[in-house]
C-alpha positions as CSV (number, residue, x, y, z in Angstrom):
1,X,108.1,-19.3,5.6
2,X,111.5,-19.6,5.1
3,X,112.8,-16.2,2.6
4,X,116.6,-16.8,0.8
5,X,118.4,-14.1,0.0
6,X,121.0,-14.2,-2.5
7,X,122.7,-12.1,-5.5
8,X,120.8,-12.4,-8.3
9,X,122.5,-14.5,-11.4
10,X,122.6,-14.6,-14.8
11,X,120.4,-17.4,-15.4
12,X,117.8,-15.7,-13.1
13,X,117.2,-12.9,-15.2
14,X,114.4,-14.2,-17.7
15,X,111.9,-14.9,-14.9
16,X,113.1,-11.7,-12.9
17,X,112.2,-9.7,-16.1
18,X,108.6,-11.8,-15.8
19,X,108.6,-11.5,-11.6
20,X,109.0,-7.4,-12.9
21,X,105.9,-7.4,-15.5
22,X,103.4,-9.9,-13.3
23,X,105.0,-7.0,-10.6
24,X,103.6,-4.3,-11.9
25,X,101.0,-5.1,-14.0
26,X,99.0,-6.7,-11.1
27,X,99.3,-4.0,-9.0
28,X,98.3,-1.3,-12.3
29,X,95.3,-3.8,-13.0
30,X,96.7,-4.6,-16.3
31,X,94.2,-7.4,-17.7
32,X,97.4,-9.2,-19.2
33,X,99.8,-8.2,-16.4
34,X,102.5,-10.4,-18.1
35,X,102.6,-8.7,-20.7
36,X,103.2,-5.6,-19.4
37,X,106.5,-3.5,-20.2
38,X,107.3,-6.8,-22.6
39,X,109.0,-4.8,-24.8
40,X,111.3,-2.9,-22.0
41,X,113.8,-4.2,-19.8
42,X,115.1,-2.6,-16.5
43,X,116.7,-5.3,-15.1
44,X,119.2,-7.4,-17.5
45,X,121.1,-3.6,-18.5
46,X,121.5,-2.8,-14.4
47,X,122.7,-6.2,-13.5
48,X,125.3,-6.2,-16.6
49,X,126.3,-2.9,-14.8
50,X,126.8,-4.2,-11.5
51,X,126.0,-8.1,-10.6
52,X,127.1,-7.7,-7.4
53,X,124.6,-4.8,-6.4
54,X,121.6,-7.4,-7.5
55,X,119.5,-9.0,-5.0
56,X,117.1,-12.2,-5.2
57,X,114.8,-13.7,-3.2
58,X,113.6,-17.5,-3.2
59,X,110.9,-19.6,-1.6
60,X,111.6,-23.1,-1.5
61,X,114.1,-22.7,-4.4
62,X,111.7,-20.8,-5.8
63,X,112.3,-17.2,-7.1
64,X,109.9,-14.7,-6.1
65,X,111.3,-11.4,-5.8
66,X,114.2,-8.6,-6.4
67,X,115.8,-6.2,-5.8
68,X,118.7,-3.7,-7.9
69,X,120.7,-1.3,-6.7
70,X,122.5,1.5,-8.4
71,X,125.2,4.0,-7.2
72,X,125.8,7.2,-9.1
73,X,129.1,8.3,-7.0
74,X,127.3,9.6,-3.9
75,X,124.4,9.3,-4.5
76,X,122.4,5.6,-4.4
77,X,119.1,4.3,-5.3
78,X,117.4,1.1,-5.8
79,X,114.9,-0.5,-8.0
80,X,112.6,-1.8,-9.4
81,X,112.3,-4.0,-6.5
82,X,109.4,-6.5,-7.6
83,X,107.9,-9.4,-5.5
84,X,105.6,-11.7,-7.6
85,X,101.7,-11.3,-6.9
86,X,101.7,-14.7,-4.8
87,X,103.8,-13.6,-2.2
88,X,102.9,-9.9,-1.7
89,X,102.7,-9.1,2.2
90,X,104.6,-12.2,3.9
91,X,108.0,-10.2,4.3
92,X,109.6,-10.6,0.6
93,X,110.1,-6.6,0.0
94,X,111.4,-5.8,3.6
95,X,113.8,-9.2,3.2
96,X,115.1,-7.7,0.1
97,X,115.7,-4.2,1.3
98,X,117.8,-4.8,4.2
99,X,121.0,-6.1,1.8
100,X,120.2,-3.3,-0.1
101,X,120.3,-1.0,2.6
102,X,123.5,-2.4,4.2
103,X,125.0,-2.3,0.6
104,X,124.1,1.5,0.7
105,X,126.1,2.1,3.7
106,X,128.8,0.2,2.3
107,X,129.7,2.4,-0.7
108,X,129.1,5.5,2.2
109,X,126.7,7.3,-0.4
110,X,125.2,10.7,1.3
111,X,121.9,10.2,0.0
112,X,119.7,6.9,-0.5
113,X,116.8,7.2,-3.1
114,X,113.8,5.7,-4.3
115,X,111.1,5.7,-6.6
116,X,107.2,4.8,-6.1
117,X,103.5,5.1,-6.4
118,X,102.5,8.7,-4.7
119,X,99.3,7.2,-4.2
120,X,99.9,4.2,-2.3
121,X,100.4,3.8,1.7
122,X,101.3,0.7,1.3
123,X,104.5,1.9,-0.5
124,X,105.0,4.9,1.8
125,X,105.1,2.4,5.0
126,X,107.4,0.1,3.7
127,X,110.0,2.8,2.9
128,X,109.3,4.9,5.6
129,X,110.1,2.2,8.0
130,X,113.8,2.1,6.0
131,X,113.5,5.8,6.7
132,X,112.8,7.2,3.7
133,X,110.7,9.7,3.7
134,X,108.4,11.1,0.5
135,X,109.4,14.6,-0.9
136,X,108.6,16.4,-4.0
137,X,106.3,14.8,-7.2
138,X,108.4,13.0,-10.7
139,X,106.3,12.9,-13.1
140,X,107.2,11.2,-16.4
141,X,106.8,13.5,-19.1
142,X,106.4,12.3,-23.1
143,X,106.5,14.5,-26.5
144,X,106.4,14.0,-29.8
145,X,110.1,13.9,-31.0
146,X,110.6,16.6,-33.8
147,X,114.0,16.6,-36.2
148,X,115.4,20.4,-35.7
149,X,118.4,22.1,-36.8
150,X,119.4,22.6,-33.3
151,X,123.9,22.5,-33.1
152,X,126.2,22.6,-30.0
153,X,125.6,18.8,-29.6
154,X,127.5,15.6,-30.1
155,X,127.4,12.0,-29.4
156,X,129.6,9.9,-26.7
157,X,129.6,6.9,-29.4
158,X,131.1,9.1,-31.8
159,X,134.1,10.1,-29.2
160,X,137.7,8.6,-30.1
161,X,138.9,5.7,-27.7
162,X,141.6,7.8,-26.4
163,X,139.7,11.4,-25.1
164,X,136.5,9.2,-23.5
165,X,138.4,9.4,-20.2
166,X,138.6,13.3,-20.8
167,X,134.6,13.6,-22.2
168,X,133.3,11.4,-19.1
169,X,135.6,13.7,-16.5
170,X,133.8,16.8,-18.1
171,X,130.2,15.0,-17.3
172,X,131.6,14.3,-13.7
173,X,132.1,18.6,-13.7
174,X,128.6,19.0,-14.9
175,X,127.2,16.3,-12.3
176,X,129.2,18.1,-9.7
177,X,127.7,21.5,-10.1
178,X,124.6,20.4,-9.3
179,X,125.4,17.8,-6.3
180,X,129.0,16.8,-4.9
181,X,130.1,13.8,-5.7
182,X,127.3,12.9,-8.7
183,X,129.0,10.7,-11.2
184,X,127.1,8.3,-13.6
185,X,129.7,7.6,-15.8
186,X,128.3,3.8,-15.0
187,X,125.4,5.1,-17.2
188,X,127.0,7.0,-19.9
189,X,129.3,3.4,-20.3
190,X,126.6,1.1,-19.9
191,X,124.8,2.3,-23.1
192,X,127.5,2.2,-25.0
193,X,128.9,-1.2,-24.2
194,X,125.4,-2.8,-24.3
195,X,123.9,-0.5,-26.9
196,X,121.1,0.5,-25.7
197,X,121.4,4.3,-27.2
198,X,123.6,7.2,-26.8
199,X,124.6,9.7,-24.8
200,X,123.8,13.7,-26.0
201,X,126.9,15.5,-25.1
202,X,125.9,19.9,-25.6
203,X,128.3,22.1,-25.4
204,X,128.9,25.8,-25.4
205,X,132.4,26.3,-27.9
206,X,135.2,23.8,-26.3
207,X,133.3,23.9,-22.9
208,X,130.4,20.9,-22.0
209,X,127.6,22.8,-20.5
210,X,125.5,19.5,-20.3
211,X,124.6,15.9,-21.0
212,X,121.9,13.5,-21.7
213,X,122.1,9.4,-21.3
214,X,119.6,8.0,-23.8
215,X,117.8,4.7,-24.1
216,X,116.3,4.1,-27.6
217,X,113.8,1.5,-28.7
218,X,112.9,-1.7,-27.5
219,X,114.5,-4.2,-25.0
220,X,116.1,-0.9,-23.6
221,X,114.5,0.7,-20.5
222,X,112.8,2.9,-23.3
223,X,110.3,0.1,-24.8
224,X,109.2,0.6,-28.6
225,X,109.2,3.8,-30.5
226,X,110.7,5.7,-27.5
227,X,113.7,7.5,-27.0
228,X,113.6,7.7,-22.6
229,X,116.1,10.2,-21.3
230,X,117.1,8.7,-18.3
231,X,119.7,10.5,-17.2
232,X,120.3,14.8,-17.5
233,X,122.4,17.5,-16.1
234,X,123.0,21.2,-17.3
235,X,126.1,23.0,-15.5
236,X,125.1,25.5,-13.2
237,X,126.0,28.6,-14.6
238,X,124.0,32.0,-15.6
239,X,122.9,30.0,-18.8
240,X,121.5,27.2,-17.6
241,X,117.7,27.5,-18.7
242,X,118.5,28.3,-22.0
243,X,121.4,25.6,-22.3
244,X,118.4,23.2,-21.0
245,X,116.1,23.8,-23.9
246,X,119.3,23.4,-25.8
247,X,119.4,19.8,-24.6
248,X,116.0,19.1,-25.3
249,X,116.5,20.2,-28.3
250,X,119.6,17.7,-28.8
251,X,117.3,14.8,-27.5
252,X,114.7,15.0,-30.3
253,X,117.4,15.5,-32.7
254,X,119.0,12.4,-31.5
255,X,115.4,10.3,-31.6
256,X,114.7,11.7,-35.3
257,X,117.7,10.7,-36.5
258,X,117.0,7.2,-34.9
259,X,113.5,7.0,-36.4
260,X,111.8,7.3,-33.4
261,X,108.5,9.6,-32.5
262,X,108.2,10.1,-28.5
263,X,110.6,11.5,-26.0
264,X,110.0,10.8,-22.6
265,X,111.8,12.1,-19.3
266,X,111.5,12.2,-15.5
267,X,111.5,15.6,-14.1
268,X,111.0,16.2,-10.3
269,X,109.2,19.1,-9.9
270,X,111.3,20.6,-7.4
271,X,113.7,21.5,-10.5
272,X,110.5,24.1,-11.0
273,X,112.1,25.9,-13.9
274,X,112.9,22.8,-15.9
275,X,109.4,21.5,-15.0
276,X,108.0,24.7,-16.3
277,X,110.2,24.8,-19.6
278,X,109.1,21.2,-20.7
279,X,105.5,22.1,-19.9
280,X,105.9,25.0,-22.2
281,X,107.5,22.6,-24.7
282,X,104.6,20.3,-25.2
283,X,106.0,17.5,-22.7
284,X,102.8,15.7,-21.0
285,X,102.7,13.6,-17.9
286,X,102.3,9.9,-18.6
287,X,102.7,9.1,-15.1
288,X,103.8,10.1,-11.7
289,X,105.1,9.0,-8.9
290,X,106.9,10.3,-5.7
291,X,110.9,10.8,-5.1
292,X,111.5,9.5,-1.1
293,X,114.8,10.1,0.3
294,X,117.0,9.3,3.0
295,X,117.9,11.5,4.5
296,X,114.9,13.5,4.6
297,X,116.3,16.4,2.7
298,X,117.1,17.6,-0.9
299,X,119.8,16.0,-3.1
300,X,120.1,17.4,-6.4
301,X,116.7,18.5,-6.6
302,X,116.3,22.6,-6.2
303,X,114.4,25.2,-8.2
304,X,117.4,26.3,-9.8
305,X,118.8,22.6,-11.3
306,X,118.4,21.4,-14.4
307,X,118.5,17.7,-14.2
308,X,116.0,14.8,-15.3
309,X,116.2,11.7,-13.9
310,X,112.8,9.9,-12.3
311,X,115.0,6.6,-10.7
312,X,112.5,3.8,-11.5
C-alpha cells in the first residue's frame, strides 16, 4: 500500500473535519460516529494558523488521514491526528508522524507534546516508539458558567490597534514565568482574526498577572453552548492561587456575557493546586486523557503552576 504524504490544503479540509469525527467517534463507539463533534471544529482554525505545519495523507488519491502541528515558541505539540476507520493499523499514523516530528526539530522546540486516550496501548506504543513517553493525567473539566461581579479583567478585542504589540509582549511575560520561551500569541491572534472568542486579559492595577484564550460556541473548538478555555497562564508570583480563581472568575463572566452556560478547561493534574481549586469550584471531569512528552520530563506542568491547557 502505497501512503502520500503531503501538506494538507484548503480544499481538503471539509473531509478532514469528517476523517476527524468518523476518527473519533469510531474509536468512542459513538452509534452515529459522523456526527460526532459536528458542531466543533479543531482543524480549519489550526490550519488558518499555520498551513504549512498541516499534514495529509492519501491512498490512491484518496484522503485518509492527518496530522496538525502547533508551536507555542518552545514548546510544540501535534493534533488531532486522525486516520479514517478503513485504514486504522496499515502505517497511516506512523506515516504522518514522522513529518511532524522532523517539523518539530526544525523549529528546535525543547519539548514535543501530545494528547491521548490514558486507557489505550495502542496509543501509548505508537507514541512511545516516537519517544514520547506518558506522564501526569488532563482531565477536561466543565461548570456551569455563572455572571459575577468579578473586576481586574479585560478583553484583547477591546485593545486599541496600536498597544496589541505591548498587551501580547505582557502575555509572553506571563507564559515565561512559568516555562522559558512559552509564547502563544499564535492563539491569542487566531481568535481574534477568525472570531472564534476572546481572550481574558486579568490584571492586578497596571500589571497583567494572567490570561485566558477563549473559544465560544459552535464551529469553534468549543462546540455549542460552551465557552472552552483553551489556553491559561497566571504569573508566578506570591499571588498566584488567588489571581487563578480570579481568572476563573473572568471566564464565566466572559461566557455570561456571551449567553453561554458551560465552561470547560484542561487541567493537568500535575498543576495540583489549580487542580484542587477548580475541584473546589464545582469544575467536573468530562473526560481524561494522558499528557506524553518528549523529553520524558516536565514542561510547564509543576504543582506550583497555574496554567490550563489539555493540547487536543
Amino acid at each position: 500500500m502505497d501512503i502520500k504524504i503531503r501538506r494538507l490544503e484548503q480544499s481538503d479540509l471539509p473531509h478532514a473535519d469528517l476523517v476527524r469525527r468518523l476518527a473519533f467517534g469510531t474509536f468512542l463507539g459513538v452509534p452515529e460516529p459522523e456526527k460526532f463533534g459536528e458542531d466543533t471544529d479543531h482543524i480549519k482554525a489550526r490550519w488558518l494558523a499555520d498551513p504549512n505545519a498541516a499534514f495529509a495523507a492519501e491512498i490512491d488519491g484518496k484522503l485518509v488521514g492527518t496530522n496538525l502541528a502547533t508551536r507555542w515558541g518552545t514548546f510544540g505539540f501535534f493534533g488531532p491526528l486522525t486516520v479514517h476507520p478503513d485504514f486504522w493499523d496499515r502505517g497511516v499514523a506512523k506515516s504522518l508522524l514522522n513529518p511532524t516530528i522532523r517539523l518539530f526539530d526544525e523549529w528546535k522546540i525543547r519539548h514535543a507534546a501530545l494528547f491521548t486516550f490514558a486507557h489505550s496501548p495502542k496509543h501509548l506504543g505508537l507514541y512511545q516508539k516516537f519517544g514520547f513517553w506518558p506522564r501526569f493525567l488532563t482531565p477536561l473539566m466543565s461548570k456551569t458558567a455563572k455572571s459575577n461581579g468579578v473586576e481586574g479583567w479585560t478583553k484583547f478585542s477591546e485593545v486599541p490597534n496600536v498597544e496589541k504589540e505591548h498587551i501580547l509582549e505582557s502575555c509572553r511575560s506571563v507564559t515565561g514565568s512559568v516555562y522559558e520561551g512559552l509564547d502563544v500569541e499564535r492563539e491569542i491572534t487566531s481568535v481574534q482574526k477568525q472570531q472564534l472568542g476572546d481572550t481574558v486579559l486579568l490584571w492586578d492595577g497596571k500589571s497583567m498577572v494572567g490570561f485566558a484564550v477563549c473559544h465560544c460556541g459552535a464551529g469553534t473548538e468549543a462546540g455549542t453552548d460552551v465557552c472552552y478555555v483553551k489556553f491559561a497562564a497566571i504569573r508566578k508570583n506570591r499571588g498566584a492561587g488567588s489571581n487563578f480563581e480570579r481568572l476563573l472568575d473572568a471566564c464565566d463572566a466572559l461566557a455570561a456575557e456571551r449567553g453561554i452556560s458551560s465552561v470547560l478547561a484542561g487541567v493537568n493534574t500535575a498543576c495540583h493546586d489549580a487542580y484542587r481549586r477548580m475541584l473546589a469550584r464545582g469544575y467536573r471531569t468530562e473526560f481524561q486523557g494522558v499528557l506524553m512528552l518528549n523529553p520524558n520530563e516536565p514542561a510547564f506542568d509543576y504543582p506550583e503552576n497555574y496554567v490550563l491547557c489539555d493540547l487536543r
